[in-house]
C-alpha positions as CSV (number, residue, x, y, z in Angstrom):
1,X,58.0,34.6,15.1
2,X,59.1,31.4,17.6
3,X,60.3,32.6,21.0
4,X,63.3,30.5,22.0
5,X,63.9,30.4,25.5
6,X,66.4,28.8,27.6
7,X,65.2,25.6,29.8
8,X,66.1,27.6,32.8
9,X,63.1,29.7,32.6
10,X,60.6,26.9,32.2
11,X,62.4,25.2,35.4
12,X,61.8,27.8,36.5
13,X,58.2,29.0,36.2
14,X,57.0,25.6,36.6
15,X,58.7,25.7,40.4
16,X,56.8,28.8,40.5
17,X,53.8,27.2,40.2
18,X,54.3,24.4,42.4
19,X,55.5,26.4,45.0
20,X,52.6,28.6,44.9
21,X,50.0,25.5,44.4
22,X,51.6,24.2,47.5
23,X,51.2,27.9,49.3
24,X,47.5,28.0,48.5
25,X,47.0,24.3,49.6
26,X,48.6,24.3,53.0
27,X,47.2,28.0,53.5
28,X,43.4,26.3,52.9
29,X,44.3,22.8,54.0
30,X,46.8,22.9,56.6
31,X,46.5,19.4,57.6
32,X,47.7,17.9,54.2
33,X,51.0,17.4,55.3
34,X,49.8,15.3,58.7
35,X,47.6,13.4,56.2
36,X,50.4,12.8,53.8
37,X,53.5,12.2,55.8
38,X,52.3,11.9,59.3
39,X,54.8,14.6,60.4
40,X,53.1,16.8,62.8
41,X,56.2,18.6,64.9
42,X,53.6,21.3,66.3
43,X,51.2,19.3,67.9
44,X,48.1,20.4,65.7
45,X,48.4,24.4,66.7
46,X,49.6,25.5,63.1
47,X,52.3,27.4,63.3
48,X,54.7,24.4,61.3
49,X,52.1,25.1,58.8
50,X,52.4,28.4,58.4
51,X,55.8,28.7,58.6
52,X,55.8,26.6,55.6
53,X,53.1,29.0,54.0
54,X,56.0,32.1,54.5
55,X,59.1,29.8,52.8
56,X,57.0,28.4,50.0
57,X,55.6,32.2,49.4
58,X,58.9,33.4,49.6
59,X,60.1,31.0,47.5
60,X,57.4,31.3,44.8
61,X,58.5,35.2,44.4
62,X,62.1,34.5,44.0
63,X,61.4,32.1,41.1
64,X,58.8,34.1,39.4
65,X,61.7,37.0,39.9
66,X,63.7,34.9,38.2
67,X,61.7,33.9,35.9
68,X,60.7,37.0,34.5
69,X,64.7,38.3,34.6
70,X,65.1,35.6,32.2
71,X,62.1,36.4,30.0
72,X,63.7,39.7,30.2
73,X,66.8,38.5,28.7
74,X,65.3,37.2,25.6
75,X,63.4,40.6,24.5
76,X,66.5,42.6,25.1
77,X,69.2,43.1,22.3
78,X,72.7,41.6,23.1
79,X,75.8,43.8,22.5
């Protein structure tokens, strides 16, 4: 049997995972985003960082939510 499902859900659970990737990294790594962009609107004392940490975790469990509401969707019958 060949699940079908829609290209929504693959959009995404693949934002999932970069959101949550990018969680993780800035959570171990904070200064990624200083070395990448040179942005550094908090002087060094982290809180930017983690501020970004909060959205891109939020953000992660709305799309898996999503995701899974979708996944969902294909495994139930349609009237």
């Amino acid at each position: 049997m060949k699940i079908h499902l829609r290209p929504v859900f693959w959009v995404e659970t693949v934002l999932a995972s970069m959101t949550a990737f990018l969680a993780v990294l800035t959570a171990i790594w904070p200064d990624w985003i200083e070395g990448v962009s040179g942005f550094d609107p908090d002087r060094h004392n982290g809180s930017f960082e983690w501020g970004i940490v909060i959205v891109l975790f939020a953000t992660t469990l709305v799309l898996v939510i999503m995701a899974r509401r979708e996944w969902r969707r294909r495994w139930t019958p349609s009237s």
